[in-house]
N, C-alpha and C positions, 0 to 999 in steps of 0.2 A: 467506393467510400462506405465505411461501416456509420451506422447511424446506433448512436448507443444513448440513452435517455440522460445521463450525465453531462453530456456538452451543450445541454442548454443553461440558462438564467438559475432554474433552481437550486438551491441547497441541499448536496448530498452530503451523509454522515457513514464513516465508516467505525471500525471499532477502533480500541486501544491496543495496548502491549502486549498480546494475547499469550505468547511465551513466558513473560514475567509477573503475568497476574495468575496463572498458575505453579508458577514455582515459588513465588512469595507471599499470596494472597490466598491463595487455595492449598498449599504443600504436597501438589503431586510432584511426581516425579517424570521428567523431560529428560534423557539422556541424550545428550547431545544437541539439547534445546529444540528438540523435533516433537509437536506438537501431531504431529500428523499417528507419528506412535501411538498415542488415545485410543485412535479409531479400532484398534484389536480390541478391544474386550466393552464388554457393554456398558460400564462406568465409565469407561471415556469416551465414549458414544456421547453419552447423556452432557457428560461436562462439560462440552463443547458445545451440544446445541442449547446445556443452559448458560452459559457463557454467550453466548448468538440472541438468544432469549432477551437478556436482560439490555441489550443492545438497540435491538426491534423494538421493545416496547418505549423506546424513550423517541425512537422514531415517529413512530403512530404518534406521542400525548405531540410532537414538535410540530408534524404534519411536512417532512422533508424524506425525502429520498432516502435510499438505502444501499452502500456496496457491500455487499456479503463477501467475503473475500478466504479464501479455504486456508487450512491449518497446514497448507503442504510447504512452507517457506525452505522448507530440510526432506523434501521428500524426491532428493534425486541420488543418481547412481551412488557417490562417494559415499554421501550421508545415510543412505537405504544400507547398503553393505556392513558398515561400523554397524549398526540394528540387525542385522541378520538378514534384511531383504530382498530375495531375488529380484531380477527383472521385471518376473510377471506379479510379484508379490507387491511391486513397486506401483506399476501398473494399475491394479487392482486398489489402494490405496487412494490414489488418486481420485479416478475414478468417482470411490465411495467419497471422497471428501466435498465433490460435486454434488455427487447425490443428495445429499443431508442437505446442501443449502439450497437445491433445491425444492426439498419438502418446507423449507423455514420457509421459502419463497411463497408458496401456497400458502401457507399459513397465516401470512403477516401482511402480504402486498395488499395495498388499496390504492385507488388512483392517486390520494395526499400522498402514498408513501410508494413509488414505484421501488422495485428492487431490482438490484443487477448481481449478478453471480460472475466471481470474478477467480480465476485460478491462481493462486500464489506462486511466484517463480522467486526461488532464491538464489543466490552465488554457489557458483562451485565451492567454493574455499571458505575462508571466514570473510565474514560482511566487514567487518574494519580494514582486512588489508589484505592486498592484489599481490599475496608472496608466489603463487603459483598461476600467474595469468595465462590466457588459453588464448591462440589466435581466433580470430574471426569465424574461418572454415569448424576449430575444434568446439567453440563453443558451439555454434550451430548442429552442427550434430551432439553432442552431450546433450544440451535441453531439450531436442527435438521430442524423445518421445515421453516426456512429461505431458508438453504441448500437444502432442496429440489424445494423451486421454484426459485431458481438459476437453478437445474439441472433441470426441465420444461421447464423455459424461453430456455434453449441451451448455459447456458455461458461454456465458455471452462474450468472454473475453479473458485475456492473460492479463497478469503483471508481476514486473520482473522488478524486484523489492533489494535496496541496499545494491545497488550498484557501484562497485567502488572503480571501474576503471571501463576503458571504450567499448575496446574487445569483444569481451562478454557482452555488454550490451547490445552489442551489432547482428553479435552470436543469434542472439534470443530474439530478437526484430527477424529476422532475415529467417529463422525457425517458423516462428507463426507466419508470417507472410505465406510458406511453402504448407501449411496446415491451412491457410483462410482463417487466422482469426483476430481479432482486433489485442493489439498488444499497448501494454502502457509500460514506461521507463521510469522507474524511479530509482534517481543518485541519492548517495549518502557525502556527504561534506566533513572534512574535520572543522576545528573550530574557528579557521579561516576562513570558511567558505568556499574551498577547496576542493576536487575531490581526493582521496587516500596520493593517489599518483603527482600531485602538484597543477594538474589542468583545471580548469575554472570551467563553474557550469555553463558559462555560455559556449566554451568551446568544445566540452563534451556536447552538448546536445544538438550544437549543430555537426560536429563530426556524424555522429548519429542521422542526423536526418539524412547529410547529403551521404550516407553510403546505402541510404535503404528508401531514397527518394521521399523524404519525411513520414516512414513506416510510423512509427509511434501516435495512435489517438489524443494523446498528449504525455505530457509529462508529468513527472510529483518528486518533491522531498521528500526523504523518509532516516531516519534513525540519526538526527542533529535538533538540536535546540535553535528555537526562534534566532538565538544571538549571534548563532556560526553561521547563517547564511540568508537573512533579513538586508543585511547591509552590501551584499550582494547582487540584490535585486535591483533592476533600476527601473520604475516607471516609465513606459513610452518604448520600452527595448521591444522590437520584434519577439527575440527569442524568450523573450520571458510572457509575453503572450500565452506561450506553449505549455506554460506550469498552470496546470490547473488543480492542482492537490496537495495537503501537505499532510504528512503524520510524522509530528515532532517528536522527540525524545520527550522526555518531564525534567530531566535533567540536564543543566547546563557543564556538566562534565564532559573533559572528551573522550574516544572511545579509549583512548590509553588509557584512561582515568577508572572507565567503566569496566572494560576489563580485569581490572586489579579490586574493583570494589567487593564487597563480600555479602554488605545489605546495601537494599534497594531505597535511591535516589529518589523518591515521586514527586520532588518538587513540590512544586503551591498550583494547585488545579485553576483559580481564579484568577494570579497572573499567567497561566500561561493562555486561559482564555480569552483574557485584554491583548495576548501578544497576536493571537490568532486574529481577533479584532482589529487589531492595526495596520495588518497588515493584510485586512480584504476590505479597508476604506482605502487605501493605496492600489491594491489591486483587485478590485470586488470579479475581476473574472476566474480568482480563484474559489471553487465553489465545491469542492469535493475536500470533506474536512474529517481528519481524525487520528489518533496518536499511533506511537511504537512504544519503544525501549521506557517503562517505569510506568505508563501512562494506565487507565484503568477508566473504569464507565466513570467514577468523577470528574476525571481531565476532559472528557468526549462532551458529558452534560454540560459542563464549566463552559466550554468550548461553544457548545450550542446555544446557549443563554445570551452569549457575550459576542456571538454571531448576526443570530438569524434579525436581530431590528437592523442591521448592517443589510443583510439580504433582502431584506421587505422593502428596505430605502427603497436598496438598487431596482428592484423587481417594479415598483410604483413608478419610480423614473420612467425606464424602459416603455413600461404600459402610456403610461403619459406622451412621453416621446412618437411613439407607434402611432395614437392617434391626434399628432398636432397640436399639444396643448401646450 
């Protein structure tokens, strides 16, 4: 059993849309929405760990936890190749994308704000849709050795981001398992609450457990709005137990919608932080909080404001509880 500082009581904060607040927000240029590309030249060095920067410090003034989570969401074979990436160039990427958060890690950790370094695992294909699904055995080896220069670099842990279907998931559980490292699953929902393929998260995720004897440290949503998969959720479910992270979209379009759009959605930062609110008074063991797709350090702060007197509740309960009051 991995023991990782996020699966306690605390409030962890991750970042926002990191893809989309540089292509909209900053106007670099992402070919192929591969953020990991930066890391060649030393302005993207920098734009990343000030990107990470402004992240950290809202950490520290909050006094919450911190997942640092690497720029690699595109940093595997398909996506490396279209950029020109060897194997070992791939490799080496990775790697460095550890590296850096770990220096931010130095940097920033204090015992209010513990930080974890987390390797980002993306889809083979595109995150909205499973047109080219891989079986179990193929994904398992295609992400393997990402996975392994995460566990190189020293990250404390995978996660596998925008899961649209089982397969792949199982792929990448079953991956890290054969590396030793603590992995996290997170599905992506259309606006039904769905995932891409028609199966419902309670049935992917227990698929998932029972093929890898409940491999995953937990689970998280990622790249859906509160609206597509809140009413999904049922208090008291076992398997919704196992969600303890969410990074919404900012927009309640669906991915068909986002796809085709041309500017950037961000939504209203303040309701989407009352939605984040409502929905960790219902399930306050979701504690790892932070956005995707449009989202930006105002939706994360919004989010944390509109949080953390939800998690001070829960946390006073708890203590109270503990000693018989």
């Amino acid at each position: 059993m991995f023991t990782l500082p996020q699966l306690g009581d605390r409030l962890f904060l991750t970042d926002g849309g990191m893809e989309t607040t540089f292509i909209f927000h900053q106007g670099l240029d992402l070919p192929h929405f591969a953020a990991f590309d930066l890391l060649k030249t030393a302005e993207g060095y920098q734009a990343i760990a000030n990107y990470f920067r402004t992240y950290l410090d809202l950490a520290i003034e909050k006094q919450v936890g911190f997942i640092l989570e690497s720029p690699t969401w595109r940093a595997n074979p398909d996506w490396g190749s279209r950029l020109g990436y060897s194997a070992e160039e791939l490799a080496t990427a990775n790697r460095e994308a550890i590296a850096l958060l770990h220096l931010l890690r130095q940097a920033y950790a204090t015992p209010d704000t513990p930080i974890v370094v987390s390797g980002c695992i993306g889809p083979r294909g595109d995150g909205y849709s499973p047109i080219t699904a891989m079986t179990v055995a193929e994904a398992e080896a295609y992400h393997r050795p990402q996975i392994q220069a995460f566990a190189e670099a020293g990250a404390d842990l995978a996660a596998a981001f925008t899961m649209n279907y089982v397969q792949e998931a199982i792929g990448i559980v079953r991956a890290t398992q054969a590396v030793g490292l603590p992995v996290v699953t997170s599905f992506t929902v259309e606006t039904d609450g769905h995932l891409p393929t028609g199966q419902s998260l309670r049935e992917a995720m227990g698929q998932v457990d029972a093929a890898t004897d409940s491999g995953p440290a937990y689970y998280m949503i990622n790249c859906a709005h509160p609206n597509h998969f809140a009413d999904a959720l049922m208090p008291g479910e076992p398997w919704v137990q196992r969600i303890r992270a969410l990074r919404a979209n900012a927009s309640t379009l669906s991915h068909a919608e986002l796809d085709e759009a041309e500017t950037l959605d961000d939504g209203n930062p303040t309701e989407l932080g009352q939605m984040y609110r409502n929905l960790r008074e219902t399930f306050p063991h979701i504690t790892i909080l932070g956005g995707c797709c449009g989202t930006d350090f105002r939706h994360v702060g919004a989010i944390a404001n509109a949080c953390l007197p939800v998690a001070w509740a829960h946390l006073n309960q708890n203590l109270l509880s503990a000693i018989g009051v």
